[in-house]
MOPAC internal coordinates of N, CA, C and O (Angstrom, degrees):
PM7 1SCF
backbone

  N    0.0000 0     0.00 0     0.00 0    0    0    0
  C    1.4463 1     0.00 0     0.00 0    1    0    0
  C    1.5191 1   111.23 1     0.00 0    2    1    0
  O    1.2310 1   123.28 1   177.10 1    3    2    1
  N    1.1666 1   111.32 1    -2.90 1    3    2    1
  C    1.6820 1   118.87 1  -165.84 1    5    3    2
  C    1.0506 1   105.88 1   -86.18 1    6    5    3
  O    1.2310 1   110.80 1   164.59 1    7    6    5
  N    1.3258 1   134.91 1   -15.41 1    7    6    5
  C    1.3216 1   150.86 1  -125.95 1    9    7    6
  C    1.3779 1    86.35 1  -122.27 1   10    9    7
  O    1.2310 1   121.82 1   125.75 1   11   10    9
  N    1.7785 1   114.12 1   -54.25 1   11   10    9
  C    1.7290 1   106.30 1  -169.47 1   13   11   10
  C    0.8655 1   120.88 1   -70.01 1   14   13   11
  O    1.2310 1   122.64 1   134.86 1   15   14   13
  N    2.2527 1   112.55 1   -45.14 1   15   14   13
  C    1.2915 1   114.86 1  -173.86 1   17   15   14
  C    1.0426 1   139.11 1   -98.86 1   18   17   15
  O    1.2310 1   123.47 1   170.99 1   19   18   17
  N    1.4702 1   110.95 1    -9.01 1   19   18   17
  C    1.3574 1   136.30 1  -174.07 1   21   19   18
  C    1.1058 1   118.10 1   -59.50 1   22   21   19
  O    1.2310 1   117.15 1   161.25 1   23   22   21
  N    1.3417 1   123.02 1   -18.75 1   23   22   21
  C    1.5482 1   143.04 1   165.75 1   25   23   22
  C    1.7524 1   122.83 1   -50.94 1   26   25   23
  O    1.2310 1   134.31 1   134.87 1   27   26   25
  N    1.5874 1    89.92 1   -45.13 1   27   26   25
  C    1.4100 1   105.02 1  -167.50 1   29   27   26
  C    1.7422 1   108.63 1  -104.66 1   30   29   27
  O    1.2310 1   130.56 1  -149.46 1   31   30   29
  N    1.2729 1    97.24 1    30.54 1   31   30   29
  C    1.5155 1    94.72 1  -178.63 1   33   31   30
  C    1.9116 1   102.88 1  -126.84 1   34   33   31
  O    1.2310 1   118.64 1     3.07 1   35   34   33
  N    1.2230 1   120.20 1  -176.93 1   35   34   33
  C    1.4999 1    94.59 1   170.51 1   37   35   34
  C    1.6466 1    98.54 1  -130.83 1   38   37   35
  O    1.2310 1   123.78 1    -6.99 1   39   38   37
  N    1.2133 1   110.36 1   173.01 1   39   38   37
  C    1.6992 1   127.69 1  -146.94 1   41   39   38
  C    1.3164 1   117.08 1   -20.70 1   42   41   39
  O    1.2310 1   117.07 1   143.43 1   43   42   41
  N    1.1230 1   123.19 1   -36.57 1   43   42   41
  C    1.8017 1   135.71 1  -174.26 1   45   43   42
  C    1.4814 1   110.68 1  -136.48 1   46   45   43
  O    1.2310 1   116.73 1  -178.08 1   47   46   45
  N    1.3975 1   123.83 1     1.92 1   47   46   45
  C    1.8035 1   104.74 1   157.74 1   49   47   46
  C    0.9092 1   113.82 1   -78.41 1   50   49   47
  O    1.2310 1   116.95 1   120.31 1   51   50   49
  N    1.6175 1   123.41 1   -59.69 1   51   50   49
  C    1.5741 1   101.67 1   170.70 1   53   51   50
  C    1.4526 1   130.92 1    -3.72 1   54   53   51
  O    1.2310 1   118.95 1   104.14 1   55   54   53
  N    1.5177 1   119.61 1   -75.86 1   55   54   53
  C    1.4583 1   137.46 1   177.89 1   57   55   54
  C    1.7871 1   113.16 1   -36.18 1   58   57   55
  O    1.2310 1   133.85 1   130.86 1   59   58   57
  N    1.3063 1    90.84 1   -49.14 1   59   58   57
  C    1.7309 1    96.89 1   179.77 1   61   59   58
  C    1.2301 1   112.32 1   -83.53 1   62   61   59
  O    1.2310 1   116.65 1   152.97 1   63   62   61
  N    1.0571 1   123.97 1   -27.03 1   63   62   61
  C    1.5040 1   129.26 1   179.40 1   65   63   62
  C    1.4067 1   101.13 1   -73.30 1   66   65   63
  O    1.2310 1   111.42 1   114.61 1   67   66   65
  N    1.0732 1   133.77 1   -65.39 1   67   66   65
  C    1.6539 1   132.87 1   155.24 1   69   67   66
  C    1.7153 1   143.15 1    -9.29 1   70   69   67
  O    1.2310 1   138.84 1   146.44 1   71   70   69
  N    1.7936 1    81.09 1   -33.56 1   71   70   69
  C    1.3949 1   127.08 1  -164.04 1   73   71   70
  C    1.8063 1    94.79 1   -80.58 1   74   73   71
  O    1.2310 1   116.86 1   133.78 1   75   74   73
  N    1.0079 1   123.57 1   -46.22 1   75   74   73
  C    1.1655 1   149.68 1  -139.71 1   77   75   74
  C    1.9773 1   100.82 1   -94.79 1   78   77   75
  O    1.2310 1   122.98 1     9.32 1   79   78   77
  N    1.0024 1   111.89 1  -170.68 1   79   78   77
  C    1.6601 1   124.11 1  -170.52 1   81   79   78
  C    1.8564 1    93.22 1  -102.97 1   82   81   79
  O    1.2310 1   116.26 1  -164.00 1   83   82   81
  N    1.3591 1   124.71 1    16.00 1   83   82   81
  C    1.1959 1   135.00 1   176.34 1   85   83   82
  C    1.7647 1   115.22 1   -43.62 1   86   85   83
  O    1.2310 1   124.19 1   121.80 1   87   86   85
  N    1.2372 1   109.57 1   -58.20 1   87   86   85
  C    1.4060 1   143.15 1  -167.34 1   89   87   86
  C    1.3592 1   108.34 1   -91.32 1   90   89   87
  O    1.2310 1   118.70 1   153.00 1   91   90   89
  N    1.2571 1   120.08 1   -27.00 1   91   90   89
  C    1.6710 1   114.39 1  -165.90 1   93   91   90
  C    1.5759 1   116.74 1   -41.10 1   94   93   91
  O    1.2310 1   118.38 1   141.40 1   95   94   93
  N    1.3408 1   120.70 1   -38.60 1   95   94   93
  C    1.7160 1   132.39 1  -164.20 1   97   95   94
  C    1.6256 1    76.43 1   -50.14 1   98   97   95
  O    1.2310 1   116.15 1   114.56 1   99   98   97
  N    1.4048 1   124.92 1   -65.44 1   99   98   97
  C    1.2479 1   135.14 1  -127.48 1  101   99   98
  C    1.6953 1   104.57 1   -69.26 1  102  101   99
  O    1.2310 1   115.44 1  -169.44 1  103  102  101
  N    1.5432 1   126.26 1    10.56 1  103  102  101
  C    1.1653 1   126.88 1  -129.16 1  105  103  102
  C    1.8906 1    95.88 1  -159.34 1  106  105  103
  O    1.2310 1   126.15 1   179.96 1  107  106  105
  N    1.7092 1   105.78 1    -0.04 1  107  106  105
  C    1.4773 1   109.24 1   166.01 1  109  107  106
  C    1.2367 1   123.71 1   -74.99 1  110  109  107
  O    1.2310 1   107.51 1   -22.56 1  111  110  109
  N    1.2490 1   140.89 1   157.44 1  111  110  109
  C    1.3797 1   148.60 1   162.15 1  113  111  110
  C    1.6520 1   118.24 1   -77.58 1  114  113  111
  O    1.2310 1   124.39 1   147.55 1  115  114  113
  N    1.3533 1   109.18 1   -32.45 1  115  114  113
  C    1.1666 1   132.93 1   175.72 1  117  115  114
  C    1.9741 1   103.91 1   -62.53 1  118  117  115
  O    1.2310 1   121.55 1   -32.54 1  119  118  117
  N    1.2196 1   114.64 1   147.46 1  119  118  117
  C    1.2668 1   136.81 1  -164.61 1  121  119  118
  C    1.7275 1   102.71 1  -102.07 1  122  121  119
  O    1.2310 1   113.12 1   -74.84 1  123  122  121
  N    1.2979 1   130.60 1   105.16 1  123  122  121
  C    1.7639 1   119.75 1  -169.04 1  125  123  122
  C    1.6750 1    95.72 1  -172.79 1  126  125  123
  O    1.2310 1   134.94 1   -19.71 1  127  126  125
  N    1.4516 1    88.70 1   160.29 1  127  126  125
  C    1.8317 1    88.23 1  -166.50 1  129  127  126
  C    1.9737 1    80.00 1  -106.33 1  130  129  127
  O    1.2310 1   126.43 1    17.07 1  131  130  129
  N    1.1104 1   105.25 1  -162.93 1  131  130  129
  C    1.7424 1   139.92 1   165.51 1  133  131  130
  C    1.2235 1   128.56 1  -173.53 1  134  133  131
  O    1.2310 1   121.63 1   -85.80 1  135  134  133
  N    1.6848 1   114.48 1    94.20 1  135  134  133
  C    1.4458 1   103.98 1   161.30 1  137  135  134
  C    1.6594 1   131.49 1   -98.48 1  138  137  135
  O    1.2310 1   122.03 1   -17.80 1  139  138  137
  N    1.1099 1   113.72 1   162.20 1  139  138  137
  C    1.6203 1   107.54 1  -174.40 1  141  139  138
  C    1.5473 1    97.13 1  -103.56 1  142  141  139
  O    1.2310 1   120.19 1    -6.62 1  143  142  141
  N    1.2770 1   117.24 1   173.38 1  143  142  141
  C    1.6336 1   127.04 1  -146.26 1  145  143  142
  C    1.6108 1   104.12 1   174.98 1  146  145  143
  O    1.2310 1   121.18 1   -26.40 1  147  146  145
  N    1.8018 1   115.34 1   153.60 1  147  146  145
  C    1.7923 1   100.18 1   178.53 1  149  147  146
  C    1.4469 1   116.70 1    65.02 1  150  149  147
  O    1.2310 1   113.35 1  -179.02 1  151  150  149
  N    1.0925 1   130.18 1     0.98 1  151  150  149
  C    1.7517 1   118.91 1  -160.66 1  153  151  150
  C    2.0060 1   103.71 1   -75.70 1  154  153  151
  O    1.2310 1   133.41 1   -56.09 1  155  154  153
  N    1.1357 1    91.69 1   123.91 1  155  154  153
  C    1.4112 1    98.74 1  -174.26 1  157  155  154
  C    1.7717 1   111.45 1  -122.50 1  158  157  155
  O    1.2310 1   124.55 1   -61.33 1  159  158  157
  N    1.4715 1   108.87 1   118.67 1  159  158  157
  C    1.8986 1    97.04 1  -159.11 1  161  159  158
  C    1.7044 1    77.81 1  -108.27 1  162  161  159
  O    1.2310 1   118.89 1   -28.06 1  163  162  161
  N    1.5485 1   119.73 1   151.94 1  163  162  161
  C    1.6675 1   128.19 1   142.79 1  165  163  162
  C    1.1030 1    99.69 1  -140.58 1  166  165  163
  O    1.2310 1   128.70 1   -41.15 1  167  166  165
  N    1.5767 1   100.84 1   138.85 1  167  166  165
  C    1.1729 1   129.91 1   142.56 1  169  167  166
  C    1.5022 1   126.53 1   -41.60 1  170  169  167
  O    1.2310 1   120.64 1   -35.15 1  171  170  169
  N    1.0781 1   116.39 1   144.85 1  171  170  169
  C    1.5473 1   116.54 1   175.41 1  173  171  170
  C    1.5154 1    89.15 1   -94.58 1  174  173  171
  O    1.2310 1   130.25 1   -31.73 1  175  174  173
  N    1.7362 1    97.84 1   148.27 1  175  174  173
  C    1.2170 1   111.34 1  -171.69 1  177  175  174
  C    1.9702 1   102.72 1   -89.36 1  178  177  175
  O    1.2310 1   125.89 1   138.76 1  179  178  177
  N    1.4458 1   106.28 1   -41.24 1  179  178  177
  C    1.8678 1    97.62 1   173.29 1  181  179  178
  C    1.3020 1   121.74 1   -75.10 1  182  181  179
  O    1.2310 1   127.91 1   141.01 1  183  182  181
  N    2.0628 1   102.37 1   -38.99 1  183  182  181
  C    1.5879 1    95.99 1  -173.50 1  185  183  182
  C    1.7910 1   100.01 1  -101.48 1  186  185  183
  O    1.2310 1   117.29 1   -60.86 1  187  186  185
  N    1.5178 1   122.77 1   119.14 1  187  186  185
  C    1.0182 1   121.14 1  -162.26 1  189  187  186
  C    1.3825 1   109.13 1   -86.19 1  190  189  187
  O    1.2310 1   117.33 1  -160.98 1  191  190  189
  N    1.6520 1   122.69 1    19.02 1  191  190  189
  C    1.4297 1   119.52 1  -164.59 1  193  191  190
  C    1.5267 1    93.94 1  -119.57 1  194  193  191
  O    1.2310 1   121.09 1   162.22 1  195  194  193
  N    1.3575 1   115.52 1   -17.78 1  195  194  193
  C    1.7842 1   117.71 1  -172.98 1  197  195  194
  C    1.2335 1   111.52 1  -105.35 1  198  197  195
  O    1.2310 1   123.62 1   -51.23 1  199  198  197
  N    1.3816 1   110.67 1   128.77 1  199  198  197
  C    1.5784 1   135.52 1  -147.16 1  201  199  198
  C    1.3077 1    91.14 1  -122.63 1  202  201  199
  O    1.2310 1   108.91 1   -61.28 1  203  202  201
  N    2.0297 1   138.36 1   118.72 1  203  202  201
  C    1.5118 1   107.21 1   174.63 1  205  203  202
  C    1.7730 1    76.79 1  -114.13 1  206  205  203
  O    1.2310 1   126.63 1     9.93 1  207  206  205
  N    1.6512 1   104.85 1  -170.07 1  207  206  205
  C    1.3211 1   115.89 1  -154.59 1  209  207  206
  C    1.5839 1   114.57 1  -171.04 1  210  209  207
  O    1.2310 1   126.31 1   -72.03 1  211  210  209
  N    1.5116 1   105.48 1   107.97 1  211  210  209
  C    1.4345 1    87.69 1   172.86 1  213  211  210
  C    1.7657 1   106.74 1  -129.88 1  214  213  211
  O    1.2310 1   129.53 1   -38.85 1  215  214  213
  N    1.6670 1    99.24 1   141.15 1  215  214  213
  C    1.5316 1    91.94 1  -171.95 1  217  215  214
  C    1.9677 1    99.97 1  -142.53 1  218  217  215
  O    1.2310 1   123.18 1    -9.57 1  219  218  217
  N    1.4455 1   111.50 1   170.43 1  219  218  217
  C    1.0703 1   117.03 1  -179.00 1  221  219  218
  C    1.6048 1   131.29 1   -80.53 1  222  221  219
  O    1.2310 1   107.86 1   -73.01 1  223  222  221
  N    0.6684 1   140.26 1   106.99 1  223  222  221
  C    1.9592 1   114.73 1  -177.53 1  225  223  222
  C    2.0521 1    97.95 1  -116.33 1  226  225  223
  O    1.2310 1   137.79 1   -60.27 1  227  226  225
  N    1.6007 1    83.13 1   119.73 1  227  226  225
  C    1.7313 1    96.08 1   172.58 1  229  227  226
  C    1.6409 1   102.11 1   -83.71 1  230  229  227
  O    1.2310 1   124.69 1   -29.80 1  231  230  229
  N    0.9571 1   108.61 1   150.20 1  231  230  229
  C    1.7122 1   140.56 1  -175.56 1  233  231  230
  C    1.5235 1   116.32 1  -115.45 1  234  233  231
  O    1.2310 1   116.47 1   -93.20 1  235  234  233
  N    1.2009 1   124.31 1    86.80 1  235  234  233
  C    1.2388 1   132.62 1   154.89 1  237  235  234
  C    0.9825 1   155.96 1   -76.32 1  238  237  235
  O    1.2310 1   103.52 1  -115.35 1  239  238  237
  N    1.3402 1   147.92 1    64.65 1  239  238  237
  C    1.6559 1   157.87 1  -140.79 1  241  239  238
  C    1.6702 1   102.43 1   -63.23 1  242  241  239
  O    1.2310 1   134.75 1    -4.18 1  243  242  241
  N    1.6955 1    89.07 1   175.82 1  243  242  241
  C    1.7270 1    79.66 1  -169.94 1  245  243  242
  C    1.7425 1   107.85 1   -95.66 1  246  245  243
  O    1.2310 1   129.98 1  -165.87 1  247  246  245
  N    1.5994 1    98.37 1    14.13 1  247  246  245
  C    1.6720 1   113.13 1   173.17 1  249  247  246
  C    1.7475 1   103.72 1   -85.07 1  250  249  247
  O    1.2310 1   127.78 1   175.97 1  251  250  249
  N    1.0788 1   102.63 1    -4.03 1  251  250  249
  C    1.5882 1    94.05 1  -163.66 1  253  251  250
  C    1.6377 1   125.44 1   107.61 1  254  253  251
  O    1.2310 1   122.16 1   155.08 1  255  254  253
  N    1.4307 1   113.47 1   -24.92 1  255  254  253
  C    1.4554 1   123.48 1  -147.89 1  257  255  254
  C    1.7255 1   104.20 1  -100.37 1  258  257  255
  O    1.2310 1   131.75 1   -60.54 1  259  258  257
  N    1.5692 1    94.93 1   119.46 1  259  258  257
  C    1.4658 1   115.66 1  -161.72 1  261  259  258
  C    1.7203 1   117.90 1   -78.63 1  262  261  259
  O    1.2310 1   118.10 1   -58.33 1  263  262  261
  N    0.9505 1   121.22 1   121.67 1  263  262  261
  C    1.7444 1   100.62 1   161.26 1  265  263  262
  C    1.7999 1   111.10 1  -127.97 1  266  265  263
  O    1.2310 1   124.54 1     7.86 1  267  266  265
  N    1.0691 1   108.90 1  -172.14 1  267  266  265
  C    1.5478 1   104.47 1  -170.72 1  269  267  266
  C    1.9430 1    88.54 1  -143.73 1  270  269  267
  O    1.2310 1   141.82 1   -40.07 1  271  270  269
  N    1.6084 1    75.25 1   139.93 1  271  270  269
  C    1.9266 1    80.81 1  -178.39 1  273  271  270
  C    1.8001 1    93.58 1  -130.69 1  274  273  271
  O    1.2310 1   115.26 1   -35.15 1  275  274  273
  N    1.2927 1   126.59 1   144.85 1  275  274  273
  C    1.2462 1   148.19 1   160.99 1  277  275  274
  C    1.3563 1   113.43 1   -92.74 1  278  277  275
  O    1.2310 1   125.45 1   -56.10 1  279  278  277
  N    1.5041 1   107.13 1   123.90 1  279  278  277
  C    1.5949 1   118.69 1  -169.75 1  281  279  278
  C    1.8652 1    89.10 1  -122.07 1  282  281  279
  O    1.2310 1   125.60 1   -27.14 1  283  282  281
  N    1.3049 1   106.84 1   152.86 1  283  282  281
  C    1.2061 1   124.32 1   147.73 1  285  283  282
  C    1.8597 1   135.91 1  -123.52 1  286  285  283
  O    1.2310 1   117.07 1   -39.65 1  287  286  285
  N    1.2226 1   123.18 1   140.35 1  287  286  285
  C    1.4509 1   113.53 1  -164.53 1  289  287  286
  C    1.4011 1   125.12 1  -140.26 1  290  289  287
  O    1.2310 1   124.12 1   -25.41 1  291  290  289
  N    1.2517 1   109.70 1   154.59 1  291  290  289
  C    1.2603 1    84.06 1   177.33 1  293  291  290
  C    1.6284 1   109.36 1  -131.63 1  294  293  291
  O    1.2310 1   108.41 1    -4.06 1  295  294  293
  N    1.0686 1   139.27 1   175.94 1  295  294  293
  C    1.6534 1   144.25 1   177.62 1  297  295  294
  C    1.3443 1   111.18 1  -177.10 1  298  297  295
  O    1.2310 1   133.29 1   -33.68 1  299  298  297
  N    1.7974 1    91.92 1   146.32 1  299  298  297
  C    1.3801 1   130.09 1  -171.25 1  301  299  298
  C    1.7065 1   109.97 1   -92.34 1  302  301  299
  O    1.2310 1   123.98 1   -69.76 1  303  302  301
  N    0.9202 1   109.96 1   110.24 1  303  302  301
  C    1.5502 1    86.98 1  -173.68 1  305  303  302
  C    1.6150 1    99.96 1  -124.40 1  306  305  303
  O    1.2310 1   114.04 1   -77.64 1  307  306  305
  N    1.6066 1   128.88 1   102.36 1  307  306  305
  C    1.0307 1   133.86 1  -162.89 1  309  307  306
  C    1.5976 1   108.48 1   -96.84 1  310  309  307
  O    1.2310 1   112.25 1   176.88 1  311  310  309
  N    0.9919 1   132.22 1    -3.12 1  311  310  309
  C    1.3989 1   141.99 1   169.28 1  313  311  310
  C    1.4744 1   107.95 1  -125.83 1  314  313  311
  O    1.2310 1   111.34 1   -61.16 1  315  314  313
  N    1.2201 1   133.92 1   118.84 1  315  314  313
  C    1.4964 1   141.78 1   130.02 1  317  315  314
  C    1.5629 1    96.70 1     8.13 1  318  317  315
  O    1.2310 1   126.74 1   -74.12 1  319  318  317
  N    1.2487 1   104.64 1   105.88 1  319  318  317
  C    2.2390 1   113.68 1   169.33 1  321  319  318
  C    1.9829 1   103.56 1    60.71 1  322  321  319
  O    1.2310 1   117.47 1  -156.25 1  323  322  321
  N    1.2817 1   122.42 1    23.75 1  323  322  321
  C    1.1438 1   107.97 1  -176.58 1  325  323  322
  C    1.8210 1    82.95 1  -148.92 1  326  325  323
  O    1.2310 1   130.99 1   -50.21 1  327  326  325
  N    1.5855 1    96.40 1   129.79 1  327  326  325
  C    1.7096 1   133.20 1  -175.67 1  329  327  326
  C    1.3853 1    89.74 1   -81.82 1  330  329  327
  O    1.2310 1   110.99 1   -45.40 1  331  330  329
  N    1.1665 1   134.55 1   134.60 1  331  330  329
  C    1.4515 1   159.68 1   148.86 1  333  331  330
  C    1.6276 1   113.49 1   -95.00 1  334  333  331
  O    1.2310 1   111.21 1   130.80 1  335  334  333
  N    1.2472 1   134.14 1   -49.20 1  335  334  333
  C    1.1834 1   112.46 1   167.91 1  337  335  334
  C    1.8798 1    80.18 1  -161.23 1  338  337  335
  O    1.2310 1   128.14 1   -15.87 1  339  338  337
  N    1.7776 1   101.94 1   164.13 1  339  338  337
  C    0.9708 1   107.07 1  -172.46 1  341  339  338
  C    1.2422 1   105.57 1  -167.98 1  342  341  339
  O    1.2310 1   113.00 1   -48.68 1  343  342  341
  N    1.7280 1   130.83 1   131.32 1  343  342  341
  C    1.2251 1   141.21 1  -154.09 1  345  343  342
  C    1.5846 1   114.86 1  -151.46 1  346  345  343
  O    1.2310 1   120.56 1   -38.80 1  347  346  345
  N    1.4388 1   116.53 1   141.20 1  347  346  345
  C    2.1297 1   117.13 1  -170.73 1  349  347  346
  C    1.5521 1    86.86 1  -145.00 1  350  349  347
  O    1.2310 1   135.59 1   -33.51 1  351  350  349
  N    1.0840 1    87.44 1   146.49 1  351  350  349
  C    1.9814 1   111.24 1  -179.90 1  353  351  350
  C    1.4646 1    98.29 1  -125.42 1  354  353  351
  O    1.2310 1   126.68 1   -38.40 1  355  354  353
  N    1.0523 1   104.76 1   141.60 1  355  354  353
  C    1.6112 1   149.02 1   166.41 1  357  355  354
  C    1.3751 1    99.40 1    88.88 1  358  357  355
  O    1.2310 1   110.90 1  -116.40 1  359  358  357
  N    1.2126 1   134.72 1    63.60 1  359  358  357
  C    1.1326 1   127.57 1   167.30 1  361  359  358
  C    2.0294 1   106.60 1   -83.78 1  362  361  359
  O    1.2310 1   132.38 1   147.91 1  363  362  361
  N    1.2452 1    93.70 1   -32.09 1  363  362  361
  C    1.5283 1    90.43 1  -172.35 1  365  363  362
  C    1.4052 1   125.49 1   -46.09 1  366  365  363
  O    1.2310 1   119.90 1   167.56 1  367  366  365
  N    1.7371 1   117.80 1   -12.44 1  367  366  365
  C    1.5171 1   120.54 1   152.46 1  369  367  366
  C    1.0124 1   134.67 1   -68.87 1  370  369  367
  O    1.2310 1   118.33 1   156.49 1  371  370  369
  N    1.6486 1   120.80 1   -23.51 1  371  370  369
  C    1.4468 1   133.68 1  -168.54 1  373  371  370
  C    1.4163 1    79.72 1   -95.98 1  374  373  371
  O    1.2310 1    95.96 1   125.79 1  375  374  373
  N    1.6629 1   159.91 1   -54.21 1  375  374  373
  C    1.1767 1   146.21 1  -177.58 1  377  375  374
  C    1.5772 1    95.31 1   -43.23 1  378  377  375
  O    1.2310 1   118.17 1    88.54 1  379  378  377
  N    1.3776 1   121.09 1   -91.46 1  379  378  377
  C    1.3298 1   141.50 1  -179.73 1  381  379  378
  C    1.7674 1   100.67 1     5.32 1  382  381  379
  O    1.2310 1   128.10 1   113.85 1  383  382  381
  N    1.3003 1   102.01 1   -66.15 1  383  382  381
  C    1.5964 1   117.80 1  -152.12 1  385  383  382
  C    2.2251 1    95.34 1   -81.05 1  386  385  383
  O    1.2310 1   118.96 1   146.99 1  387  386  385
  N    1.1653 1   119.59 1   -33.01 1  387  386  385
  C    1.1670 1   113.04 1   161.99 1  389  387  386
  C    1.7164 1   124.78 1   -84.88 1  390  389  387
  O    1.2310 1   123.35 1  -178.73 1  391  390  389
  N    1.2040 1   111.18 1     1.27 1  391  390  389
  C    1.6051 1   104.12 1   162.80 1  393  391  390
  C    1.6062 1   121.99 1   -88.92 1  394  393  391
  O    1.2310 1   130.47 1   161.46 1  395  394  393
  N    1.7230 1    97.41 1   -18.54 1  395  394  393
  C    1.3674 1   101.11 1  -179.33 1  397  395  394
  C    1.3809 1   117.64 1   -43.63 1  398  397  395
  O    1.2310 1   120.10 1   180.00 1  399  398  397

């Protein structure tokens, strides 16, 4: 995975971001797709480095059976195309619904 994102992060977020519940989907036994959908990025208008973000990710089982989860996020982006730190809330439903 270091290979895809590690690019878009800068010298040491990557590592912590890694560090983190970032990756977990990637790490089920369970058989399920995820696409994202809705993704909406703004800029903060005073602090020009904080990016917030809210986007969709659909959930697909290996029955077929769809749900849709709403994430919100936020990121630092201290270099032009390079992630400094970066954080999404409510994932603990999209876990929930793939351990079933």
């Amino acid at each position: 995975m270091s290979n895809t994102y590690a690019p878009y992060f800068t010298e040491n977020a990557y590592e912590t971001f890694s560090n983190t519940d970032a990756f977990i989907y990637s790490y089920s036994d369970q058989e399920y797709k995820l696409n994202t959908s809705e993704i909406e990025i703004t800029q903060n208008e005073i602090e020009k480095t904080l990016y917030t973000s809210t986007f969709q990710v659909m959930y697909e089982n290996e029955s077929r059976e769809t749900e849709t989860f709403d994430f919100k996020g936020e990121a630092i982006v201290p270099v032009e195309g390079k992630i400094g730190k970066i954080q999404f809330n409510d994932q603990e439903r999209l876990l929930e619904k793939i351990r079933e």
